[in-house]
VEXDO-272061 format. One line per field, with one value per residue (C-alpha): residue in one letter; x, z, y. Coordinates in pm, whole numbers. Layout:
// residues N
rest	[A_...]
px	[X_...]
pz	[Z_...]
py	[Y_...]
This chain:
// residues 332
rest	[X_X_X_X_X_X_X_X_X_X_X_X_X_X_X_X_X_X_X_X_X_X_X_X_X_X_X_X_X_X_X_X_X_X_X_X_X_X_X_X_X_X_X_X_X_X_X_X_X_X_X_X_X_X_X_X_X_X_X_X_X_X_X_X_X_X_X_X_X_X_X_X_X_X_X_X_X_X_X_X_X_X_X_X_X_X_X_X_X_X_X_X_X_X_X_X_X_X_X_X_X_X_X_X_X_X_X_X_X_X_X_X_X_X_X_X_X_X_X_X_X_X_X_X_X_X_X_X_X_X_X_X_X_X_X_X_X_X_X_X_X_X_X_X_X_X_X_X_X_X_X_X_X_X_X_X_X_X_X_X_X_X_X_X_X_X_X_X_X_X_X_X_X_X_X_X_X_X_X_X_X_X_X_X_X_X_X_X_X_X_X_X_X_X_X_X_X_X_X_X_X_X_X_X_X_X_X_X_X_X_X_X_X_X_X_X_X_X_X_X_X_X_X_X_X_X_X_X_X_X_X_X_X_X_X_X_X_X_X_X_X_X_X_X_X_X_X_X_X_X_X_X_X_X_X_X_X_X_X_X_X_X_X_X_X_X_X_X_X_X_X_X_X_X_X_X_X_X_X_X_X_X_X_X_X_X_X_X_X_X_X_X_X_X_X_X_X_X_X_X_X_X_X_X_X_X_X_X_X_X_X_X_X_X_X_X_X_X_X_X_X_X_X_X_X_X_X_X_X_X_X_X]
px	[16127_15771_15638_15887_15792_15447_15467_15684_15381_15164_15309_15355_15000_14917_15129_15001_14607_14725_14868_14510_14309_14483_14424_14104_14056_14208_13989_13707_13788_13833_13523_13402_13495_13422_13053_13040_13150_12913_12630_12655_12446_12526_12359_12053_11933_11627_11671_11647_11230_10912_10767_10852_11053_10987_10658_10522_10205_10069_10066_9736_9592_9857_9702_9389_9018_8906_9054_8934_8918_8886_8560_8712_9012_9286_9530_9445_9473_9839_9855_10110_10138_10357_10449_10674_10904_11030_11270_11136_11319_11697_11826_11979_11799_11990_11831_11441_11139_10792_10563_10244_9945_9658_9365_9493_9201_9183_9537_9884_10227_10556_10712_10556_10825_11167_11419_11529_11767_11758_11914_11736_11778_12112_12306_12372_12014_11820_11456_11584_11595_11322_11259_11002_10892_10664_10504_10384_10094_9758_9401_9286_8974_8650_8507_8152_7925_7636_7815_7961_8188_8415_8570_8886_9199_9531_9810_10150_10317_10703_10918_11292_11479_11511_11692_11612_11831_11836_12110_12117_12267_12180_12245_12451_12407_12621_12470_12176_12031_12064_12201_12503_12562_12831_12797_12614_12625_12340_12017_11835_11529_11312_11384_11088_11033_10806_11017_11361_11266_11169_10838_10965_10950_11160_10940_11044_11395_11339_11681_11717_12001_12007_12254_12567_12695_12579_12527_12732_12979_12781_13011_12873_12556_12388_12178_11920_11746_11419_11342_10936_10900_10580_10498_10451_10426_10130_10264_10365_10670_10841_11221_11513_11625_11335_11417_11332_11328_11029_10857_10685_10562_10292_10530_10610_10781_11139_11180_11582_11794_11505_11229_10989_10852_10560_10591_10940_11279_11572_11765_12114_12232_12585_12681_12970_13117_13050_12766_12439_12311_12000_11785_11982_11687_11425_11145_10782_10632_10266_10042_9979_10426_10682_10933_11303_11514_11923_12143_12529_12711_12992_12854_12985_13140_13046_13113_12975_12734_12820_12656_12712_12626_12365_12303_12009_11948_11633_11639_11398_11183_10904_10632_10393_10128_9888_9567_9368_9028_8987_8694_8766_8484_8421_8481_8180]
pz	[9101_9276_8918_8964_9286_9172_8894_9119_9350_9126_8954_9330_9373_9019_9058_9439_9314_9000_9311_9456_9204_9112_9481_9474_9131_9272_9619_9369_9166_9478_9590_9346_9258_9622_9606_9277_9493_9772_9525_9286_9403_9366_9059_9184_9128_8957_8896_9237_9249_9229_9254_8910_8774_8501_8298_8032_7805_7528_7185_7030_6814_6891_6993_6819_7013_6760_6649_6426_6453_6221_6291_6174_6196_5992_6032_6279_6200_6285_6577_6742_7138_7087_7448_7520_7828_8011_8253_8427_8747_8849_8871_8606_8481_8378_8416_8379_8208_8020_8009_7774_7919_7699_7736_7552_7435_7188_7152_7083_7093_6969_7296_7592_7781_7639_7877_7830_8011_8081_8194_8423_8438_8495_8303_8034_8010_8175_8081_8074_7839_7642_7438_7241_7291_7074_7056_6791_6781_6599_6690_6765_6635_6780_7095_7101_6819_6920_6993_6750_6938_7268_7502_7616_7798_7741_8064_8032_8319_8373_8661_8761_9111_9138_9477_9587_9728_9956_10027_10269_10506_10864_11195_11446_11740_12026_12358_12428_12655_12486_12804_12637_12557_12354_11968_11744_11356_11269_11429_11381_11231_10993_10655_10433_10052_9800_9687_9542_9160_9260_9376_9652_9884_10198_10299_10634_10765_11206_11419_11735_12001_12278_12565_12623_12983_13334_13587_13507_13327_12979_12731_12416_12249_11995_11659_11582_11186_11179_10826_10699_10369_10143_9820_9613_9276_9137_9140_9378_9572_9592_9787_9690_9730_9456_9120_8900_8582_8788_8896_8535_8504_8565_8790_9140_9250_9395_9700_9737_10022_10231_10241_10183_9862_9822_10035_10118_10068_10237_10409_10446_10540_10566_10780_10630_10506_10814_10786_11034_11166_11018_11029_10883_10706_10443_10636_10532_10393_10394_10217_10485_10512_10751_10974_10983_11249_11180_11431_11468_11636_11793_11953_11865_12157_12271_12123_11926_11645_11299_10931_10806_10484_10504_10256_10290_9979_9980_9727_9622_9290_9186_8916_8712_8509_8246_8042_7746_7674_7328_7162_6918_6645_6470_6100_5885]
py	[17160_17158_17005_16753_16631_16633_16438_16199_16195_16133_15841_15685_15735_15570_15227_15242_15257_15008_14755_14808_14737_14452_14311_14398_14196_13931_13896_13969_13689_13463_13552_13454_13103_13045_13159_12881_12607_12669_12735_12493_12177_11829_11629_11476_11090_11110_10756_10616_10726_10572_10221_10097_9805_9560_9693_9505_9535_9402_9591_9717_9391_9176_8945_9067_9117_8764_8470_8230_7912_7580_7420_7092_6923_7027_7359_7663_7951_8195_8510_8689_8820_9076_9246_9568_9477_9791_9852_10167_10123_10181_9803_9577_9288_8985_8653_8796_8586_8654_8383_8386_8148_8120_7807_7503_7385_7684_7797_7692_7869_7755_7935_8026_8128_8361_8541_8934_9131_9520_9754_9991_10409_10546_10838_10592_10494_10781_10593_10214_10008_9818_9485_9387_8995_8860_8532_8307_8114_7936_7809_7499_7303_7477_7244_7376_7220_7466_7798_8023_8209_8188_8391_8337_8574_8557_8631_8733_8790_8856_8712_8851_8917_9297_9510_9828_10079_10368_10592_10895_11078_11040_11276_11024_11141_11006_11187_10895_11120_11463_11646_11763_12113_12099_12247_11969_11987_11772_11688_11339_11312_11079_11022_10965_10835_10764_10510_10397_10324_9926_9786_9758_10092_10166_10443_10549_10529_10580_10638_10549_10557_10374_10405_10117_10072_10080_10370_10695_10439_10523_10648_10476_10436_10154_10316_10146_10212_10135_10076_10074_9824_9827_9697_9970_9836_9618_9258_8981_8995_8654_8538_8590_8268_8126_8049_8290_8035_7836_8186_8160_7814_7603_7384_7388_7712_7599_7823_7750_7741_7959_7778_8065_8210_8409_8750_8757_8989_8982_9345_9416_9751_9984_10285_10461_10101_9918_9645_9675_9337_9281_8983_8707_8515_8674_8905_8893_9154_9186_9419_9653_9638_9560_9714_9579_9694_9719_9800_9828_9577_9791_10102_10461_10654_10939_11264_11563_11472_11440_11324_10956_10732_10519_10217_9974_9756_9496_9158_9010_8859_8983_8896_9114_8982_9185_9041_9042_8868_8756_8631_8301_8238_7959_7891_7878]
């Protein structure tokens, strides 16, 4: 009877432990899965860095150090530019333009000007794509009866309208005069970057809050982004608003709708969908850079603090130009 009971105890005690376990597997297992989601972090841009956009560079001997060059009249002689157009940045190119400018009185090319479009890095293309542009060419009749050679350089330069953009998060923070004691889940501070992958750089993002109302009547406030601009990459910024097709010619640059070309982008900014007001016509932006101040037009009332998307995207064109000197000798 007693070896009964104890059996029947036992077997209680086993399915009771077997129940535990299986909670315990279970909260184990929870546990888990929730440290994975709390641990894993997000996919970072890598994209979205440095100064870079359009590169381009001319290919070893093409065109080569010498040319020759008839020291009659009669046929010159053939060459090739041949240039490697990169897109090293993280904007599409679709209406961009190399030009080849070499001195007339020595050279000729069939072209001088051909359009490309690239894309720039993304997860499709994670180091942008690439075209190879050549140009074809001969010499002309040598000018100088007494010299047997001549130096001469050859410019390419390429011309297309590129943006860059910066997103973040940013600490809104809706007590203007930071007396509240209430619990805050963010605190503002300065965001700062080495650059966007464009020439163009917003380097410093400032935020500001300034109080809305009058007497003890404030219950709002007004952010205000202070956004620093610099010209990070190695070429000439030019508007928006210019055509890019004249941007690589010898003609007069047309400057379009603006009126300004050389040293000029236009801003436009978001904060979690709703648009800042930002200056309305294209800012200048000198070497030593500018500051652009965006601000939104209906202010945020009062209340705890909290995290919020911003999006601040710069347009502009912007040319590049790379050289080679070549020497031309003279037949004979």
């Amino acid at each position: 009877m007693f070896r009964n009971i104890f059996q029947s105890v036992l077997l209680r005690i086993e399915k009771a432990g077997l129940v535990v376990f299986l909670l315990a597997l279970m909260l184990l297992l929870a546990g888990c899965a929730g440290r994975d989601n709390s641990t894993v972090l997000p996919v970072q841009d890598t994209f979205h860095t440095g100064t870079e956009g359009i590169m381009i560079g001319f290919l070893e001997s093409s065109p080569p150090s010498e040319l020759l060059a008839p020291a009659s009249s009669g046929s010159g002689y053939p060459f090739k530019v041949a240039l490697r157009v990169q897109n090293k940045g993280a904007f599409d190119v679709s209406d961009g333009v190399v030009a080849v400018n070499v001195e007339q009185d020595y050279m000729s090319l069939d072209s001088s000007r051909k359009a490309f479009s690239l894309l720039g890095r993304s997860f499709a293309t994670p180091v942008g794509e690439e075209e190879l542009v050549i140009f074809s060419g001969y010499t002309r009749q040598f000018r100088e009866s007494q010299a047997e050679s001549h130096d001469s350089v050859v410019v390419a330069s390429s011309c297309y309208k590129y943006r860059t953009e910066l997103k973040s998060d940013v600490c809104i923070v809706s007590d203007a005069f930071g007396v509240s004691r209430g619990p805050s889940s963010c605190a503002a501070k300065d965001i700062s970057s080495s650059g966007q992958g464009a020439p163009v750089a917003v380097t410093k993002v400032v935020t500001k809050f300034f109080p809305v109302g009058a007497g003890r009547d404030v219950s709002s406030v007004k952010p205000v982004f202070e956004l620093h601009l610099k010209n990070g990459g190695d070429g000439r910024v030019v508007s928006p608003g210019a055509d890019v097709s004249s941007l690589c010619s010898s003609g007069p640059v047309s400057a379009g709708d603006s009126g300004k070309v050389w040293g000029y982008v236009s801003v436009s900014a978001r904060l979690s969908g709703a648009r800042l007001s930002c200056p309305s016509v294209p800012v200048r932006l000198p070497p030593e850079g500018a500051v652009v101040r965006c601000s939104l037009e209906e202010p945020l009332e009062a209340g705890a603090s909290y995290v919020a998307p911003l999006i601040v995207e710069v347009d502009y064109g912007y040319i590049s130009t790379v050289s080679k000197q070549v020497r031309i000798l003279r037949e004979g």
